[in-house]
Every structure is written in C-alpha cells, then in structure tokens.
N, C-alpha and C positions, 0 to 999 in steps of 0.2 A: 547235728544228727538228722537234719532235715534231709528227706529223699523224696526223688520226682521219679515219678512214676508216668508221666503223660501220656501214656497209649492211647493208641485206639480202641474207643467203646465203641464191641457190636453188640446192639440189641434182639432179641430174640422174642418173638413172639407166644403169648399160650394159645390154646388149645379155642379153635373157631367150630366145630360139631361139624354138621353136614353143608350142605350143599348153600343152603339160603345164610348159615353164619358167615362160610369162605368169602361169598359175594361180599359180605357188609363191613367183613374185615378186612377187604383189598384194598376198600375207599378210603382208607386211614391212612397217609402218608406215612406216619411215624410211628402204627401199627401201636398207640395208647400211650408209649413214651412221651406222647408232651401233653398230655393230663395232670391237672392239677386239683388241689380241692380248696375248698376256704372252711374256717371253723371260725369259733366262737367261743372267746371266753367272759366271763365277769371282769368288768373294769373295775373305777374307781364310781362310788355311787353306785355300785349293782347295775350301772349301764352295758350292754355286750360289745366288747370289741373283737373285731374280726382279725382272723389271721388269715394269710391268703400263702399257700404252697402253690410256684408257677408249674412245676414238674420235674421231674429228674432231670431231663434234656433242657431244659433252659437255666435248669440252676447249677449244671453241669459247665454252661457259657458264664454265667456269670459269676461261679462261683472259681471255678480250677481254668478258665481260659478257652475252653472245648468251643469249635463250632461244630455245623452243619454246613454244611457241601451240597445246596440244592440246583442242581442242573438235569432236573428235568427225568434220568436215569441213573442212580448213582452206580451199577455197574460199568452201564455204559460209558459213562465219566470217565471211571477209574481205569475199565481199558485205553482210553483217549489218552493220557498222561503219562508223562515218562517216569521211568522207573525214578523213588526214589524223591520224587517230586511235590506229591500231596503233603498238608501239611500232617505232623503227628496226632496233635492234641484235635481228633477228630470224632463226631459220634456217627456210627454206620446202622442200618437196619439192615436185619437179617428178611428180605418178604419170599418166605418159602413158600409160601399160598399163591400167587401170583398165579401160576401154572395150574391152579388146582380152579380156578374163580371160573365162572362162565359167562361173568357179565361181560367179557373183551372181544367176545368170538375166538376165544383159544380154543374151546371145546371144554374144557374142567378136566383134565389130567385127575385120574384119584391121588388123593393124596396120600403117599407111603410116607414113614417116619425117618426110615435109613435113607431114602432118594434125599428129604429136608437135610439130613445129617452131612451127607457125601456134597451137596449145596454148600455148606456151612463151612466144610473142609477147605471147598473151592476160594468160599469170596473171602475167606478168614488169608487165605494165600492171595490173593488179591490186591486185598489191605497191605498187608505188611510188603508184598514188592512196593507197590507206589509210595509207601510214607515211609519206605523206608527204614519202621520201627520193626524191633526185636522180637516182640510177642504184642496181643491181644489182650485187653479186659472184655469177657465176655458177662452180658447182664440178661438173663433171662428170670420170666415170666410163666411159672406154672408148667405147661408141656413144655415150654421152651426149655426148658433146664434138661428135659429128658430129650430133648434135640441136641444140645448140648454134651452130653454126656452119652450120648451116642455116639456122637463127632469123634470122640477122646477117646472111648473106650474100646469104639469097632475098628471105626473108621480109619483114623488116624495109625492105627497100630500096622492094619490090615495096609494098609497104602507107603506105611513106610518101612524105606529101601531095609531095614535092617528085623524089619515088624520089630519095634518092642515096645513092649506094653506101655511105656510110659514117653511116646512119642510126642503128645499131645502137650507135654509139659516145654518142647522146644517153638511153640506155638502159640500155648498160651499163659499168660502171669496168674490173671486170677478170674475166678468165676464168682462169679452172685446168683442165689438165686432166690426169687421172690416167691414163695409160696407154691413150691414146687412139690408135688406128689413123688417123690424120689422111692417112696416104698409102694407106688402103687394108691389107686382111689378104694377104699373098702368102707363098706358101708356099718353102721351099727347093729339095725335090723336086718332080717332074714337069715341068719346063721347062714352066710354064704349064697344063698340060692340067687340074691338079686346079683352080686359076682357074675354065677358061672352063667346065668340067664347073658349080662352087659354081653360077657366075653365068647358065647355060642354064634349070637348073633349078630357080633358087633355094632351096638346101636351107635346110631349116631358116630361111627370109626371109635367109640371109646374102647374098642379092643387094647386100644395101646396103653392102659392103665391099669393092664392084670398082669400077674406076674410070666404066667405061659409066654406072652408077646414081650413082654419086658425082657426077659431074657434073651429074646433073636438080639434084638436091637443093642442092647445091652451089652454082647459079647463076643468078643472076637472068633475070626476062624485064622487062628494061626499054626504052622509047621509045629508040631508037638504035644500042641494042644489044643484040637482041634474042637469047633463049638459042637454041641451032643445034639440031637434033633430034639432033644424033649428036655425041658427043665431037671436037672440036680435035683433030688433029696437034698434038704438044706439051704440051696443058692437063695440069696435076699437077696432083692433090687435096692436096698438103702448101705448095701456093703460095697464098695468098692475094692478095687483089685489091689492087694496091699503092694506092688510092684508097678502098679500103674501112675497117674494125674496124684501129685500129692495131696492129701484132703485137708492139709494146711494152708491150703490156696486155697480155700474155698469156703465162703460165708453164704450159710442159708438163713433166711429170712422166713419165719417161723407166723404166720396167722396165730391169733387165739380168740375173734372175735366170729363167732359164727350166725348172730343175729338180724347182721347189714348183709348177708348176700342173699341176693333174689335172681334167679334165674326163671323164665318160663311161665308155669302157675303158680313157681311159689316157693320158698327157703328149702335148698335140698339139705339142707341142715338135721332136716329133719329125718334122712334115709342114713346124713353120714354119722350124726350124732351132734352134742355142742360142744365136743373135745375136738373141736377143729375150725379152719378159718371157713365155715361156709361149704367146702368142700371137699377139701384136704383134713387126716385126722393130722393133729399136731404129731403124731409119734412116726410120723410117713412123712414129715414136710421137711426133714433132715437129713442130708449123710451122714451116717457113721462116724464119728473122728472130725468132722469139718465144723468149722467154727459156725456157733450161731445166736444170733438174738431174738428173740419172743417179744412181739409187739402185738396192742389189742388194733389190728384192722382184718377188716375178710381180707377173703379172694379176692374181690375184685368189686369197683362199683364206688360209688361216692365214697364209701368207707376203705377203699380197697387198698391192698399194702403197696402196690405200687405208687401211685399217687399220695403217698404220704410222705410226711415229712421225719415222721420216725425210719422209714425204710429208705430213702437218703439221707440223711446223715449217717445210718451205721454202713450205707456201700460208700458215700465218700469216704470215711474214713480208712475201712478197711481199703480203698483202694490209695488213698494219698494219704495218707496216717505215717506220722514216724514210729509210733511209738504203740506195742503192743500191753497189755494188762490183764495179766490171770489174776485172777481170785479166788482164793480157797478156802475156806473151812477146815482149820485142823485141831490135832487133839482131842477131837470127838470121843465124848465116854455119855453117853445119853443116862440121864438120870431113869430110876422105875424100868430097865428094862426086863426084868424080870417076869412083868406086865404085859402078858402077849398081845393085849386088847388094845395097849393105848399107843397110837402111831401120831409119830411127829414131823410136823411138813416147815417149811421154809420159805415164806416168800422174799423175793430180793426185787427191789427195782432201780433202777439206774438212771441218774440225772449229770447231766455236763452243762456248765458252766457257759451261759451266753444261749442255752437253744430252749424253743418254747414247748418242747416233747421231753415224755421220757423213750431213753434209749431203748431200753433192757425191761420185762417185767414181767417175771413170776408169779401168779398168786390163787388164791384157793376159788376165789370167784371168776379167773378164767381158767380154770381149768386143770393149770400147769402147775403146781406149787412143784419144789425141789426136796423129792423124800428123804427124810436122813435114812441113812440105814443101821438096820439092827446087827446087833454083834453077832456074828458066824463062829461056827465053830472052831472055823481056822484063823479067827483074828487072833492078834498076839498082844495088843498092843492099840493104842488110841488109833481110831480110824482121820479118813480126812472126804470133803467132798468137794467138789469142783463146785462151784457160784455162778461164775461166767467167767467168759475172754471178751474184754471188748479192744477197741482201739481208738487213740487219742492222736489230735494233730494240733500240735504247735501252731500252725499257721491259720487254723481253723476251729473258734469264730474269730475273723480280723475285725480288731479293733474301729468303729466310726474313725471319723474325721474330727481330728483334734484328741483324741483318747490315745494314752501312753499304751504301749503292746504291754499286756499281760503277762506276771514276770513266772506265772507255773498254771498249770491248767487243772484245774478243780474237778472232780466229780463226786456225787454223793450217794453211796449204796447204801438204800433202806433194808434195813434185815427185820424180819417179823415173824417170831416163831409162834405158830399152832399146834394143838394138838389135841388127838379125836381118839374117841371110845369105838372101837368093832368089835365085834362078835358075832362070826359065822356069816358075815355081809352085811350083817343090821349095823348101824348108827346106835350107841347109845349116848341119850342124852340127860340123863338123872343128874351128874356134874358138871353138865356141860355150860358154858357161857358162851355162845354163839357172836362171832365176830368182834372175840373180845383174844386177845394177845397175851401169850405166855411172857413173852419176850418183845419190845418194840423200840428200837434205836435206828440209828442213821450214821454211817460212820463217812466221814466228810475227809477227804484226801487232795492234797495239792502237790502237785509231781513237777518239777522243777528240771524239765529235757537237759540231756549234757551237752557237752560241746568241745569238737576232735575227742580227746581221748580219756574228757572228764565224765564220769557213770553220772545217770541220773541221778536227783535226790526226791527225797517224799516226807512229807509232813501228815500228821493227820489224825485226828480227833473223833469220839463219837460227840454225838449231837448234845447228847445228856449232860457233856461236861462243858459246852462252851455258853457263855452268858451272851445274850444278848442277836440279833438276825444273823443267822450264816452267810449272810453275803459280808459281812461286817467283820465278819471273823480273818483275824491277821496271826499266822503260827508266828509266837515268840520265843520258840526251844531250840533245839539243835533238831535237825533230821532225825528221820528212824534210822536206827545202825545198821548199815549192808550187812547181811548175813550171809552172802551170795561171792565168794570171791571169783568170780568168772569177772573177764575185763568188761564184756558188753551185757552183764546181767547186774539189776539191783533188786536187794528181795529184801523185803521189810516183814514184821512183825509185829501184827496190833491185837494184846487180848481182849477179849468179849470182855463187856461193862461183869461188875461183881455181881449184878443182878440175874446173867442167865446165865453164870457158873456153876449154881448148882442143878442146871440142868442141863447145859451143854460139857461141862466137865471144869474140873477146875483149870486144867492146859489148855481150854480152848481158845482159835484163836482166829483175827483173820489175816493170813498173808498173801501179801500184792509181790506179784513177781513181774518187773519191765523189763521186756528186752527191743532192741530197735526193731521194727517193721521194715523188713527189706523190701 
C-alpha cells in the first residue's frame, strides 16, 4: 500500500510588512525554510537533554530524498535546462518579494498580492515542465497560503483555456499550510474599529487581511459569474468554492500558542487575543473541510510552527503517508443534559510511535478543547463528533541500523473529558474541581498497513486496561472486526472504558476508519 508521492516542494513565504521587512526578507535564501529550533527535555538524573529540529528543508533531504538545486538563480537555472530534465524529488522557493526589495537598485515594485499569485502560476508551470512531474506540493507560510490560494482560486481558473474552477487541482497535489490567516487577521479588542482603521489605511500593506481585499484576490472573474465589485452578504474567506481545489488536499496547520510571538514592541497577542498562534485567531487559521492538526507553537519565532518538529511530521506525513485515520466519537447521548448550565469539552492529543512531539492536541488550557454538542431538536437519535484525521507512514519513523522494521505502526489518542458550570457568561464554581477530569484514558492503537489486495488490520486497547509500560505492550487477541465492507476501507469499533458510560452514553464509542492515502 506504500505510495510515492515525490514532487516538487515549492515554498511559499509569509507576510514581510513594509518597506524595511521586504529588504531583510530578500537576504534569506530559503526565505525561513531552513530554520530549525533546539529544545530541551528531562533526561535520566533530571539532567536536560537537547533535541535539535535541523528544519523542514533539510529534513525533507534527509528524510524523503529531496535536494536543493543551488546555482546561483533557481529560475534562471530552470529556464537553462531541458525540458523534462531537472530532477523530481526537488525543493523550490517561491521569492515574490524580490521585485518589491529596494536594497538591489530594482527600485521596490509595490507589492500586489494577485501580481505574487499570477508569479506563482508562472514558476509552479516552470517546475513541473523541467522535472517533468505531474503536479506540485505547495508548503506555505501564513500570507503565503493566501498567495497560494489565490493562485488556485483566481488565477489558475482565470488563465485556463476551459476557466474552470477547479483547474488548479491539474497543478497541484497538495497544499500545507502553516498558520495561515485563511479567514482573515481580526483582532479581540475594539469591536472592529482597529479592522476597518488596518483596512482604510492600509498599514503596513496588511489591507490584504480583511475580508473587502480578500475577496478581489480570492475570486475569480469568469464568463457567468462574474467577480461583484464589492464583497457578497455572506461570502467567508475560510470557505472555499465547493467546485473548485479539493479541500481534501489540503492540511492546515493550526497555532494554539500565543505567548512566544513577539513582533515590534511587544506580543500582538494582546490586540488578536490568546485564542490564537500569536497572530492568527485559531477559528481563521483553517479551511473549511480541509484537514487539520493543532499544535502548541506561535506564528513564528523560536517557538514558531514552522520550525517545528510537530509541523513536519504532520506535512510529511500528509504528504508521503499511506495511510489515512479518522477518528470519531459516536453514540453520543451526553448524560444531565437537561442542565443548561453545565457544558462538556473534550480534549484529545495525539502521540505516534518513534517521534519526540505530540502530533495533534486539543485542550482547555490552550484554548481549543472539542465541544460536545447538545441535543437539538432535530436530533433523532445518538449523535457522533469528529476527533481528528491524522495520517500514518509505514515507512516513517525507519528503523536505526540493526533494528528489525516495525511490524504495525502505533499511536496513542488521549481523551480527557471536562465539564463546566455557565450561567449568562459567568463561570460557576461552587462544584467545581479545577483541572481535575470527568473522564481520563488513552486509547493505544496498532494498525497493521495491507498489502496488494489485503485491508489493513488494527489492534487496540485503552490505557486503563493494559498492565505494565506501553511501549511494552504486545496485542495478544484477534484484530478489531472490519465493520466496513468497502475493499479499500477498514473501520473498527472500540467502546469508551465503563467509567465514562455514564456520561458519554452507554453506545458510546471510539471508531477509527483507514483508508490508503493516495
């Protein structure tokens, strides 16, 4: 079931402000791609040992095979070379700023967002004549994702021979994007006014982060439907065109750590709020429908999500991953809801087998916990809620030298349910037990990839029931039963421990659904 995916990564840069950032962002070769960080945990003896992340572009070389192509010009390179010639497994930078810098004696071109876009169209067609390959991995960076999905949304549609909306999918495979503003930058304070103040004035060019300008950029002028001079009633920058770029191809990378970013004189944390990486609110840092994971790093900065090791491993995966994994919550019947007051939250976090991060992670102290929802009046029947989608690679982590390959690939979802007293916005805390768990388990899964025409299989235990370290633990039963008769789906079924039965419902349950990762 293994699949090679080896395209060309182009990288995409965020958002430089005015005049003196463009300059200090031209001098960066690889435009922050080959930043790294180092951390620090407790060893053995309470002594620190270090962890050292080299950066997505070098662990992209050493990890999947990728080089860099340094001669000096990589467009001008790529024009040099016959078609067809470059190798595949390549990583490109997108440097739209170039023309905007003034330190070269170009003059500083202003920078438009559609001119980077119609750029991006160009060098993306570029790429793919010289290597030859099919389509692009495009990895963007905050604005860059909004350069990106310009490309896709205006550009691409506008430019081709047939316009239709979803041209950009013959182009490109998959998009990442790192703590991208997809709904726009909006701030906490000010009920709007600091908005329409950014968006009057354009400070610093951040016009292109309010929804007025997001919309030019954003959308097409094609035969039939032509773009409107002035924003829709309704139209959201975090929706995309349901006939357009599939949003199944698309993994955003979600901040939840707003304390590490420092810009200027000081955490704009404090204008956007702490429900966000720094700058981005977390409910803006996603598309619609497109897959995503929640990691604690800012925006950007020593702590920053780029530079993490959490936000490469979930775009390797998503981009060389065989294997994909929903998780759900079902049979939901929430106990006391009769109780309008007392609301129950969900945190989950996600650990894989061999890596020193967690992948995935929800929870009340950053901001993001997963709300159940209360019964409607049009329910019928047990609800269900989404957990996450992550994705898993057989081939990834490889085993050292001398260590037998790994016969299923393990990950461990922590589920910890909360639950809080409101009334009219107030917190009540008369019963309350602060930072104390209704519910606290780990349900540990071992997925067993198929092979030709055999379905995957899956093992898998909560935490509560196995003796002795989880790394330790060997499933000695038969597989969970496919529930799933589809030849390339396996979907298992595991109930919640009897301890939070009676309050997530007695059917409740959690089921994992794999299908391959094309």
């Amino acid at each position: 079931m293994s699949v090679t995916r080896q395209l060309p990564v182009v990288y995409v840069r965020g958002f430089a402000g005015g005049a003196s950032g463009i300059n200090s962002a031209v001098d960066d070769p690889f435009c922050g791609f080959n930043e790294g960080s180092v951390h620090v945990r407790v060893g053995a003896g309470r002594r620190p040992v270090f962890h050292q992340f080299e950066s997505p572009m070098l662990r992209l070389m050493t990890d999947e095979g990728y080089q860099v192509i340094v001669q000096g010009n990589q467009r001008g390179y790529l024009l040099a070379q016959p078609d067809k010639s470059v190798p595949t497994a390549t990583v490109w930078v997108h440097r739209f700023y170039d023309a905007s810098a003034s330190t070269f004696g170009t003059g500083g071109e202003a920078f438009v967002l559609e001119d980077a876009a119609l750029d991006l169209y160009r060098f993306v067609e570029l790429v793919l004549a010289k290597t030859g390959a099919e389509r692009v991995h495009l990895v963007a960076h905050s604005m860059g994702g909004l350069i990106c999905r310009s490309m896709m949304q205006r550009v691409a549609p506008e430019l081709d021979a047939r316009q239709r909306p979803d041209a950009a999918a013959d182009l490109v495979d998959r998009l990442v994007t790192y703590a991208t503003p997809h709904g726009g930058i909006e701030f906490a304070v000010g009920f709007g006014m600091l908005e329409r103040i950014r968006d009057f004035f354009d400070i610093a060019g951040a016009e292109i982060f309010g929804p007025d300008r997001m919309y030019q950029y954003l959308t097409p002028d094609l035969p039939g439907a032509p773009r409107l001079p002035a924003r829709p009633d309704g139209w959201r920058a975090v929706r995309m065109p349901a006939d357009g770029f599939p949003v199944e191809r698309i993994m955003c990378l979600v901040g939840t750590d707003a304390a590490d970013y420092t810009v200027g004189l000081g955490p704009p944390a404090k204008a956007v709020g702490v429900r966000s990486d720094g700058l981005v609110q977390i409910e803006d840092a996603a598309v619609r429908g497109a897959h995503r994971a929640y990691i604690h790093r800012s925006h950007s900065g020593r702590y920053g999500v780029v530079n993490s090791e959490e936000g490469y491993q979930n775009l390797r995966r998503f981009l060389f991953g065989d294997l994909r994994v929903a998780v759900d919550l079902t049979g939901l019947e929430l106990a006391g809801e009769a109780d309008d007051d007392v609301y129950w939250q969900l945190e989950t976090q996600l650990a894989v087998r061999g890596l020193p991060v967690v992948m995935h992670e929800q929870t009340a102290a950053h901001h993001c916990p997963v709300p159940l929802p209360r019964r409607q009046a049009t329910d019928t029947g047990p609800r269900e809620v989404r957990l996450l989608t992550t994705f898993l690679s057989s081939t990834a982590p490889r085993p050292r030298a001398g260590e037998a390959p790994l016969a299923t690939l393990r990950h461990a979802l922590r589920v910890r349910l909360l639950s809080v007293r409101e009334h009219d916005g107030i917190l009540g805390f008369g019963d309350h037990l602060e930072q104390t768990a209704d519910f606290d388990d780990t349900l540990v899964v071992d997925i067993a990839p198929g092979s030709g025409t055999d379905k995957p299989r899956a093992w898998a235990s909560w935490n509560s029931a196995i003796g002795g370290a989880l790394r330790d633990w060997v499933p000695d039963g038969a597989p969970l039963p496919d529930a799933n008769p589809a030849p390339e789906c396996w979907e298992g079924v595991v109930r919640v421990p009897a301890t939070a039965r009676p309050i997530l419902g007695e059917g409740a349950a959690i089921r994992l659904r794999v299908t391959p990762q094309r």
